[in-house]
C-alpha positions, 0 to 999 in steps of 0.5 A: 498304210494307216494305222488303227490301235486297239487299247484295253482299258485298266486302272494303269493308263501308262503302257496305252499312253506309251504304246500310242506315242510310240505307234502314233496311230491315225485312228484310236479304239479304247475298248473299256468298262462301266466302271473305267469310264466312271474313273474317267480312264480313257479321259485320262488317256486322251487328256495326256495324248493331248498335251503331247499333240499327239491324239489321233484325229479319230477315237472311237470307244466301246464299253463291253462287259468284261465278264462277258466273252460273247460280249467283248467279240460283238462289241469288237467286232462292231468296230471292226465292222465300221472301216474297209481293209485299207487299215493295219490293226495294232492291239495292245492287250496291256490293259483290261482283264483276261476276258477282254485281252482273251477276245480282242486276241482271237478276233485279230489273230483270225484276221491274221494279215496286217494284225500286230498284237503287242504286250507292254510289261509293267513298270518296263519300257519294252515292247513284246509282240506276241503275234505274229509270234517270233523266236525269239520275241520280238522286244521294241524299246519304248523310247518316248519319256513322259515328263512330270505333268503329262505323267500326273495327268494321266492318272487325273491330276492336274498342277495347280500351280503350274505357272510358279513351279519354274520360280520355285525350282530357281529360287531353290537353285539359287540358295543351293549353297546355303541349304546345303551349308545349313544341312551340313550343320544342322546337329549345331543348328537344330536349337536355334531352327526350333525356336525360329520354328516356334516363333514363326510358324503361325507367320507362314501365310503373312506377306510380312512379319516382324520377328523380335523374339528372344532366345533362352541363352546365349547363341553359340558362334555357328549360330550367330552365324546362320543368322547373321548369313539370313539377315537377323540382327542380334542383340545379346539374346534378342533376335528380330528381323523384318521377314517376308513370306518366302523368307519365314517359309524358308527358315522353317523347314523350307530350306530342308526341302530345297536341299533335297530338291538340289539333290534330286536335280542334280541327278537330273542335270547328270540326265539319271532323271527325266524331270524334277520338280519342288513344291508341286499342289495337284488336284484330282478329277473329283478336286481332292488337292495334295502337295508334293514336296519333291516329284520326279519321273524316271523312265516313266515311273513316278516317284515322290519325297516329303520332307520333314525337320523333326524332333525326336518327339514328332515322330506320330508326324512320320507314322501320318505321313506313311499312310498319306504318301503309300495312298497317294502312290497307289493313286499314281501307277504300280511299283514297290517304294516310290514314295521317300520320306526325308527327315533330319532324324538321326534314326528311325525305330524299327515299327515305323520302318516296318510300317512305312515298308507295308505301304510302300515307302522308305524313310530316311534318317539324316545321315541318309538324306545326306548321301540321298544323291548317291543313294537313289544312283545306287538305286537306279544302278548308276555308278557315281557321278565323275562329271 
């Protein structure tokens, strides 16, 4: 028998994407608002079935009142009116507000037969029918994961540099070993990455840059090391090097988020993750641009890290990226601390971390981003990784 679904529309497109990959339906009914469509939700939602190939070849939408309960029944009800008794109605009452789910529940428990109204809890990938009421209730695990850029879609973002993204994950693997190597040295090394912070990042948006700059002592073996491991050559204080773009962008804080990167996708390498992706630039449908250092998805849940290499005196950095990274969360679905932001300070003062914690994201000292792996497993109630 065919399949119609009924979808309420809300701010949280997630559980009408997922209830309809789930049921995969042959004809589609948005019931939604004047103020969802001016949001563009059920855009959203068809933009995403779309990348998935997986919306149905009839959408129909109606936009009711939403304080209106007479308003919601006529408006169902015209649809219903439209189609003959060959169809199995599947309401999903997620969405919209309690006059809406109040109306699309009465109408089609009347109809009673071939009706199956289901509830799809926040945050959750579990399924509750609520009619035809069964004891105890039925519970249907969604199983279907979004992956990162059907998840941003849905709520409007597109990737604007979709086509680099595979690049930049490789590169980023491919240098594992010396961000990591970096990382696990960065208390000897933090002077010698100041100053080639210093003198290189105006460079940042250069093809190619001739570094010749010289340091105010004498470098220490571990210095030495470092730069020798990057190419530079040294002569008693003076450093120089002819850089190009990636490789001044590496050195001035790109090798910090490559290591958390490698750490994230670790985690997705041992399947604990959905997907993972690094240096991610999103546009919004009204064509506000972001970028996101590191996202990754897990069991449909989005989250996000900044990565920061800061001085103890940068810390009104952290405070600006508190905000811009709990707004840019809000934006991207429901859940407490999605948004991390990783530093290489070896500690953070208690205002900060109260205000971070208002807005929803956690900050991590060093010694924290060091155990990140082991920190998200216990996050998401893993044992450590054996393989």
């Amino acid at each position: 028998m065919k399949k119609i679904l009924i979808s309420l529309i809300s701010e949280q497109t997630i559980p009408n994407i997922l209830v309809t990959i789930h049921y995969k339906p042959d004809i589609l009914w948005f019931i939604s608002t004047e103020r969802m469509e001016k949001e563009r939700k059920t855009e959203c939602i068809e933009d995403t079935l779309k990348l998935k190939g997986l919306l149905p070849p009839t959408v129909e939408k109606v936009t009711v009142d939403q304080n209106s309960l007479e308003d919601c029944i006529n408006k169902i009800e015209s649809l219903i009116e439209k189609v003959d008794n060959e169809f199995e109605y599947i309401v999903n009452i997620t969405g919209g507000n309690k006059v809406m789910a109040i109306a699309a529940y009465e109408i089609f428990r009347e109809i009673g037969q071939k009706v199956v109204i289901d509830y799809l809890p926040l945050g959750t990938n579990e399924l509750v029918q609520i009619f035809p009421r069964k004891k105890p209730l039925k519970i249907c695990e969604i199983k279907k994961r979004l992956n990162l850029e059907e998840y941003l879609r849905s709520y409007g973002f597109k990737i604007q540099n979709k086509d680099e993204l595979q690049r930049k994950a490789s590169e980023s693997i491919s240098r594992k070993d010396g961000s990591k190597w970096i990382m696990n040295n960065y208390e000897q090394l933090k002077e010698v990455l100041g100053f080639l912070y210093k003198n290189l990042k105006e460079a940042r948006n250069i093809k190619r840059y001739p570094l010749s700059a010289t340091y105010d002592r004498n470098l220490a073996s571990i210095e030495s090391e470092m730069l020798n491991k990057n190419g530079f050559e040294t002569k008693g204080r003076q450093i120089s090097k002819d850089m190009n773009k990636e490789e001044v962008v590496y050195l001035t804080g790109g090798w910090f988020e490559e290591y958390v990167f490698n750490e994230v996708f670790d985690l997705k390498q041992e399947g604990l993750l959905d997907d993972a992706m690094v240096g991610i630039n999103i546009e919004d449908l009204s064509g506000v641009l972001n970028e996101l250092d590191i996202a990754f998805v897990k069991e449909n849940i989005f989250y996000h890290i900044e990565c920061k290499t800061l001085t103890e005196g940068e810390k009104d950095i952290v405070r600006d990226e508190v905000y811009k990274k709990g707004a840019i969360s809000t934006l991207l679905g429901k859940g407490e601390k999605r948004a991390m932001i990783c530093t290489t300070l070896n500690q953070i003062s208690e205002s900060i971390t109260k205000r971070a914690q208002s807005y929803g994201v956690e900050i991590l000292p060093i010694e924290q981003v060091r155990n990140l792996k082991d920190k998200l497993r216990e996050r998401f109630g893993v044992q450590k990784y054996n393989g």
